[in-house]
N, CA, C and O of each residue as an XYZ file, in Angstrom:
404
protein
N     228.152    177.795    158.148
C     228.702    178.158    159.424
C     228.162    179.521    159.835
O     228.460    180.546    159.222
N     227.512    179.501    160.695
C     227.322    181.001    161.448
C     228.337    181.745    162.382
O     228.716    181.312    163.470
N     228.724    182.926    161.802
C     229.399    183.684    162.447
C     229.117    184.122    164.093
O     228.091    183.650    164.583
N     229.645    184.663    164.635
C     229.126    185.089    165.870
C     228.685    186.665    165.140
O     229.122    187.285    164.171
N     227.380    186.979    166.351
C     227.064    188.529    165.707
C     226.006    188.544    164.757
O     225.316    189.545    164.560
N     225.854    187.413    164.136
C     225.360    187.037    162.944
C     223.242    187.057    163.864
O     223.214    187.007    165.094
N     222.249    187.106    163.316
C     220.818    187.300    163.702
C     220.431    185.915    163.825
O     219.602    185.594    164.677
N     220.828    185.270    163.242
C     220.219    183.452    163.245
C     219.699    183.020    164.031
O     220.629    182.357    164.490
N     218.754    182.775    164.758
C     218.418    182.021    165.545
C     218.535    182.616    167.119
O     218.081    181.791    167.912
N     218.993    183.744    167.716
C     218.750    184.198    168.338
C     217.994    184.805    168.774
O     217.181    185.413    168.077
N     218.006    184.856    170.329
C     216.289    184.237    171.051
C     216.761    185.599    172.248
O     217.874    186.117    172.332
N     215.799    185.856    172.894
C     215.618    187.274    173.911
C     214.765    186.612    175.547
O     213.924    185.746    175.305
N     214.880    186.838    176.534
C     214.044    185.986    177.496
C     214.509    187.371    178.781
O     215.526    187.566    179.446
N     213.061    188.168    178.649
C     213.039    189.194    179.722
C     212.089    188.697    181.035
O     210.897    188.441    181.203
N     213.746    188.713    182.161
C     213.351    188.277    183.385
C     213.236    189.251    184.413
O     214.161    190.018    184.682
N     211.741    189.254    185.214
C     211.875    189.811    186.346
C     211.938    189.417    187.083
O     212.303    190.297    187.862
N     211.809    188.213    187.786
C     212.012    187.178    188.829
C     213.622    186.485    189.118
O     214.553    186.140    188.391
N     213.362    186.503    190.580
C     214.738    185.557    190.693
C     214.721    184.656    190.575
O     213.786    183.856    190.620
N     216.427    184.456    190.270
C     216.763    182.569    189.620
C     215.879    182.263    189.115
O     214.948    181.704    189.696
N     215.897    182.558    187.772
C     215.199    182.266    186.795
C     215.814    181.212    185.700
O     216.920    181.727    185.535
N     215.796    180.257    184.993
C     216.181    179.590    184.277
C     215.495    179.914    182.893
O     214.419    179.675    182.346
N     216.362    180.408    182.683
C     215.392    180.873    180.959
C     215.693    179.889    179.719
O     215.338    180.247    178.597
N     216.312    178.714    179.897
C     216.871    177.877    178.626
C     217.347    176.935    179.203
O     218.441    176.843    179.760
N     216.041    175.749    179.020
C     216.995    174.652    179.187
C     217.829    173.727    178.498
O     217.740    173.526    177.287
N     218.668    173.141    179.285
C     219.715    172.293    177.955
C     220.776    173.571    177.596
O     220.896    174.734    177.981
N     221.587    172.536    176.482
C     222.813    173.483    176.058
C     222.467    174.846    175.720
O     221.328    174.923    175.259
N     222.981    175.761    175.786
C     222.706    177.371    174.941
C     224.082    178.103    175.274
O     224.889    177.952    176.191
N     224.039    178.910    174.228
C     225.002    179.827    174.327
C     224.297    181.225    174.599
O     223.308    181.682    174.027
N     225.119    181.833    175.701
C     224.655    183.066    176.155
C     225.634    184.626    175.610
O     226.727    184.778    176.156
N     225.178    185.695    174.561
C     225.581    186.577    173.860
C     225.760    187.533    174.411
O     226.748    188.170    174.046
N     224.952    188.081    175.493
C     224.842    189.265    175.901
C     223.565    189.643    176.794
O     222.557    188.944    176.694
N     223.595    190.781    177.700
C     222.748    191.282    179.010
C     222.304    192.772    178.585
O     222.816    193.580    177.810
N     221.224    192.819    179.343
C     220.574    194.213    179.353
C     219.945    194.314    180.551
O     218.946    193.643    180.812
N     220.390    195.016    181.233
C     219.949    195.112    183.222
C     219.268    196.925    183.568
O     219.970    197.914    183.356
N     218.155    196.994    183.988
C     217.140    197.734    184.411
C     217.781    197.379    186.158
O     217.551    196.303    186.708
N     218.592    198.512    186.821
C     219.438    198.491    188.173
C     218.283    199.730    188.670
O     217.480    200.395    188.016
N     218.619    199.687    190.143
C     218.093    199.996    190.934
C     218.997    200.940    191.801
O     220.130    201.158    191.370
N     218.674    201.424    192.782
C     219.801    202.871    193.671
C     220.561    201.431    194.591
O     221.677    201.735    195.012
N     220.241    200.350    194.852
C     221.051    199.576    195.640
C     221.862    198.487    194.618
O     221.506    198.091    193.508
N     223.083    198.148    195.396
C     224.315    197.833    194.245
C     223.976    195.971    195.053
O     223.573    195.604    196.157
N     224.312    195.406    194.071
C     224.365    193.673    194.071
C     225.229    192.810    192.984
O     226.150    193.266    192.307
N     224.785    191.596    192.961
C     225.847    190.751    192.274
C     224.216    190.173    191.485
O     223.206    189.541    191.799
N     224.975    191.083    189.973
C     224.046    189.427    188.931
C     224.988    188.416    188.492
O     226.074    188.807    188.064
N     224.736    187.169    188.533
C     224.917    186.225    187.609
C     224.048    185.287    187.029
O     222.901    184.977    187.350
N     225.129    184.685    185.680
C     224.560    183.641    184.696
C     224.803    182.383    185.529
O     225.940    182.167    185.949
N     223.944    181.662    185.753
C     224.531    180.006    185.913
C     224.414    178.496    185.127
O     223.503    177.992    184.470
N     225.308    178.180    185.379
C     225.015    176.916    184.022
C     224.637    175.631    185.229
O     225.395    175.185    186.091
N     222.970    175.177    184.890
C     223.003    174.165    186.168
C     221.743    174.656    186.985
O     221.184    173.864    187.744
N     221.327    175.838    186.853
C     220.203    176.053    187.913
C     220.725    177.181    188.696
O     221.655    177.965    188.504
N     219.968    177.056    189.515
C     219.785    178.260    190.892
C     221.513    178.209    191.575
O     222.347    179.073    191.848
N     221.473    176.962    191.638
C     222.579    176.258    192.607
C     223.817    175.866    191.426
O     224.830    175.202    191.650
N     223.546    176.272    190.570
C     225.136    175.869    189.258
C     225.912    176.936    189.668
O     226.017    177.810    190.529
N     226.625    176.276    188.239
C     228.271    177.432    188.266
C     227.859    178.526    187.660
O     226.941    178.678    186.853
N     229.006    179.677    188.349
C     228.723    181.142    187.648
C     229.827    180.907    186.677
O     231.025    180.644    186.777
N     228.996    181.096    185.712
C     229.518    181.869    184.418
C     229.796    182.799    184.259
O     230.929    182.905    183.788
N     229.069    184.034    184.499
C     229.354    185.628    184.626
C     228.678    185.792    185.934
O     227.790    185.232    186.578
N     229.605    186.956    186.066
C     228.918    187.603    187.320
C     229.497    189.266    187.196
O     230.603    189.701    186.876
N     228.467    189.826    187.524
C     228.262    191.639    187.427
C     227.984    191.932    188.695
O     227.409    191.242    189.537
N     228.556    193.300    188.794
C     228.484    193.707    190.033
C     227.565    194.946    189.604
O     227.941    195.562    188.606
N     226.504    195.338    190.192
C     225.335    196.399    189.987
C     226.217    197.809    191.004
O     226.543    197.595    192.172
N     226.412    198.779    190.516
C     226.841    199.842    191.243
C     226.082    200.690    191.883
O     226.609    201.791    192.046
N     224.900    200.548    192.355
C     223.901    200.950    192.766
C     223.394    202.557    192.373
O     223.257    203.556    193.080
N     223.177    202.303    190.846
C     222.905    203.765    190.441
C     221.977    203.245    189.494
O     222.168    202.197    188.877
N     220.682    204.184    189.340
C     219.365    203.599    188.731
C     219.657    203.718    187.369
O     220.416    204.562    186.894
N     219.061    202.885    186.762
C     219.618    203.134    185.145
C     218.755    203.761    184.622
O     219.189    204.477    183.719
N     217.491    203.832    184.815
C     215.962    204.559    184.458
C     216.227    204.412    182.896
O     216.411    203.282    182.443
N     216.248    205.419    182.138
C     216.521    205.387    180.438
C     217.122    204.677    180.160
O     216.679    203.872    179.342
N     218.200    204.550    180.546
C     219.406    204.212    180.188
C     220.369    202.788    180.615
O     221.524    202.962    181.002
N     219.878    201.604    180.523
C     220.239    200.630    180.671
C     221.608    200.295    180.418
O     222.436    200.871    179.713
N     221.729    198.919    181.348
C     223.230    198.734    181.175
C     223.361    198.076    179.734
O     222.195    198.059    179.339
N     223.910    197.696    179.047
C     224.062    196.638    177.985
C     225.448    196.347    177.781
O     226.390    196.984    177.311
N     225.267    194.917    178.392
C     226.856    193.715    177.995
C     226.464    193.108    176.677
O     225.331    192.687    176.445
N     227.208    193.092    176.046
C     227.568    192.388    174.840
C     228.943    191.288    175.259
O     229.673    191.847    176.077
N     229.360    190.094    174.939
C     229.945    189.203    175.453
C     230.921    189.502    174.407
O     230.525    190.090    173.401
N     232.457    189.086    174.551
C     233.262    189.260    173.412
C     233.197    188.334    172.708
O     233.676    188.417    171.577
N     232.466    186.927    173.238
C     232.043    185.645    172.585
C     230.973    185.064    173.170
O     230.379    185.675    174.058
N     230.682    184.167    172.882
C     229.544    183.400    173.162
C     230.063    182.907    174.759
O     231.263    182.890    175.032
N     228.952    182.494    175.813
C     229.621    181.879    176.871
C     228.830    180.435    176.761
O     227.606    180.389    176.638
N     229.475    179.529    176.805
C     228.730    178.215    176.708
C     228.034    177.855    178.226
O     228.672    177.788    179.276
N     226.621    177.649    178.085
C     226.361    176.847    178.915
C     225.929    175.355    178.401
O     225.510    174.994    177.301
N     226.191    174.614    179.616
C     225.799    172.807    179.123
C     224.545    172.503    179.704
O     223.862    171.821    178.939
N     224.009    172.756    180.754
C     222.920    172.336    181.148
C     221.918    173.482    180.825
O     221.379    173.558    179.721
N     221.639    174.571    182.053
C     220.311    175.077    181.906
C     221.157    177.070    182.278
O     221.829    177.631    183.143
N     220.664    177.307    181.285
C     221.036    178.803    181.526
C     220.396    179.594    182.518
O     219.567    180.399    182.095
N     220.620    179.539    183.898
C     219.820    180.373    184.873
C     219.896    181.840    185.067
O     221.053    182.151    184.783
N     219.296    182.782    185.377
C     219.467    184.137    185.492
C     219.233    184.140    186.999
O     218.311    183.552    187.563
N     220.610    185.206    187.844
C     220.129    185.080    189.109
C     220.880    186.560    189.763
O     221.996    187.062    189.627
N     219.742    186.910    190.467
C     219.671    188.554    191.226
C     218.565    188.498    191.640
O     217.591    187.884    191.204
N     218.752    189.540    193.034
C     217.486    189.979    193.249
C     216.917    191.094    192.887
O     217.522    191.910    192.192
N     215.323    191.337    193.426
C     214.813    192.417    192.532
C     215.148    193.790    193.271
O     214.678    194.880    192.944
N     216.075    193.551    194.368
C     216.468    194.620    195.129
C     217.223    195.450    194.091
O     216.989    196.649    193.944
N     218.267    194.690    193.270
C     218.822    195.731    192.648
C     218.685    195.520    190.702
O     219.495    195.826    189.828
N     217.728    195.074    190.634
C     217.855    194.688    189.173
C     216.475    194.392    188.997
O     216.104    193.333    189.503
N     215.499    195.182    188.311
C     214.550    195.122    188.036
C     213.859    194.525    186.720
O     212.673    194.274    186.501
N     214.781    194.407    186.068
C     214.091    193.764    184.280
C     215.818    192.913    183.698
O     216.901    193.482    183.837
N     215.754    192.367    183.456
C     217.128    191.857    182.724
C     216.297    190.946    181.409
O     215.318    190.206    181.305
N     217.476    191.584    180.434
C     217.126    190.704    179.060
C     218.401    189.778    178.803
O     219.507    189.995    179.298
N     218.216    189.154    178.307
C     219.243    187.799    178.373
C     219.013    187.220    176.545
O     218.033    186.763    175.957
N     220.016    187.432    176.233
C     220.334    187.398    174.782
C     221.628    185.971    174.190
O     222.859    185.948    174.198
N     220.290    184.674    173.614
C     221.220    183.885    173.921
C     220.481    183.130    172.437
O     219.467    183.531    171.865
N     221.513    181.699    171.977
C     220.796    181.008    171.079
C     220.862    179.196    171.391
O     220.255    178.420    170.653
């Protein structure tokens, strides 16, 4: 049994593009790392595509992160069933890492 937290099999998928689908099929999504911009927006995860359900959604406070990135860690895994999409624009989110297995 793998713990959560645990290194196993966890996978990294750095997106600069919008609606991005980084995993298709089932995956579980662990945690975010967002490169923000001076203008504030809405990221979310979607399970399903461009057009799926939000799973998470972040609100960007429009303050540049430059060094210093945001980093979410999930308190658990978030299940997706279909296709794990990443979606923002590059107005306010310039690099996002997406930490999933």
């Amino acid at each position: 049994m793998q713990a959560f937290g645990s290194s196993d099999n966890v996978l990294n998928a750095n997106v600069t593009t919008e609606n991005k689908i980084v995993k298709t099929g089932r995956t579980k999504a662990l945690g975010v790392v967002l490169n923000t911009t001076a203008t504030g927006g809405d990221f979310h995860l979607k399970d399903g595509g461009a057009s799926g359900t939000v799973k998470f959604k972040y609100k960007t406070s429009g303050t540049t992160s430059g060094g210093n990135p945001i980093v979410i860690m999930f308190p658990g895994p978030i299940q997706f069933t279909s296709d794990l999409c990443v979606a923002f624009t590059t107005e306010h989110v310039t690099v996002c890492s997406v930490f999933f297995t």
